[in-house]
PARO-749086 format. One record per residue (C-alpha): residue in three letters; x, y, z. Coordinates in steps of 0.1 Angstrom, whole numbers, padded with zeros to 4 digits, always signed. Layout:
PARO-749086
alaXYZ ...
END
This chain:
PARO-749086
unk+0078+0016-0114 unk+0094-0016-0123 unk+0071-0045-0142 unk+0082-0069-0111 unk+0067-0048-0090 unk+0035-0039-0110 unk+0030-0073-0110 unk+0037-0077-0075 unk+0009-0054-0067 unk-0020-0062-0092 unk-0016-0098-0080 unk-0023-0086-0043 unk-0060-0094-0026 unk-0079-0084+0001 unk-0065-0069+0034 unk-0030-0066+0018 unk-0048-0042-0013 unk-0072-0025+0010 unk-0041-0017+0034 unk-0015-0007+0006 unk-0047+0012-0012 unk-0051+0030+0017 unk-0018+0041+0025 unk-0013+0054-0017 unk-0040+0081-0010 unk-0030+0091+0025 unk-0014+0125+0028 unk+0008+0115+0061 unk+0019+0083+0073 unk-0007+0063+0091 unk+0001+0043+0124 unk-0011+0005+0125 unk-0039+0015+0149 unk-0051+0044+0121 unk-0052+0017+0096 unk-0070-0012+0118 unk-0098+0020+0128 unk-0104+0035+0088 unk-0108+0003+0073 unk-0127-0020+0103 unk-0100-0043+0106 unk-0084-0058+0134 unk-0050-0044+0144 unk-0031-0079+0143 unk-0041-0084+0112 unk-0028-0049+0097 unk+0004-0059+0115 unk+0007-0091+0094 unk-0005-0068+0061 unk+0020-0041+0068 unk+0047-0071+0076 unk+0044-0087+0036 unk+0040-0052+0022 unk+0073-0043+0033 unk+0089-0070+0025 unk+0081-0065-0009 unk+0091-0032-0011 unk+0053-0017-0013 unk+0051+0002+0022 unk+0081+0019+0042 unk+0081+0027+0078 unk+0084+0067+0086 unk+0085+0085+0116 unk+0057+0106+0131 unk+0063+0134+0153 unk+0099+0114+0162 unk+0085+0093+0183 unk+0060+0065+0169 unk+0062+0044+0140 unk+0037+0053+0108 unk+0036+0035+0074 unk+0038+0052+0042 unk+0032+0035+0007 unk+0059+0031-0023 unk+0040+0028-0046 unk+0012+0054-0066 unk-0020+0029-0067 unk-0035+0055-0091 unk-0009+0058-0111 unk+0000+0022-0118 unk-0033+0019-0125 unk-0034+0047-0152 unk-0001+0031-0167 unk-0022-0003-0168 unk-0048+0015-0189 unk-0027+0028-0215 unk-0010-0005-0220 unk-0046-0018-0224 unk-0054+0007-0249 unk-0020+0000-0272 unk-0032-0035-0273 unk-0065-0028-0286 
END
């Protein structure tokens, strides 16, 4: 993963982590509604999460089944994570 984009997601908070978080450990693409009903949140406020993701290049829309709309992430939280870790440690 590019730095501009490391540092596009560690500087993310709240819904937009929680959403993009989400959507990193998911095994399929999730529909909006999925989303809004895992994490408690209200479904127009996913959409506006989902909206800035992608246009920062963190979340993708995929198809499901051909026929609705699901969101997938572009990113490995976890792994990005791990990276930030061992950049930590050669510091130290």
């Amino acid at each position: 993963m590019s730095s501009q984009l490391d540092d596009t997601v560690l500087r993310l908070r709240g819904g937009s982590l929680k959403v993009l978080s989400l959507l990193s450990i998911s095994h399929r693409p999730l529909r909006p509604s999925e989303i809004a009903e895992l994490l408690g949140m209200q479904l127009n406020d996913v959409g506006k999460y989902l909206v800035r993701l992608g246009s920062k290049g963190l979340v993708s829309k995929a198809n499901i089944n051909g026929n609705s709309s699901g969101y997938v992430s572009n990113v490995d939280i976890l792994e990005l994570v791990l990276d930030h870790e061992r950049r930590l440690r050669e510091l130290e």
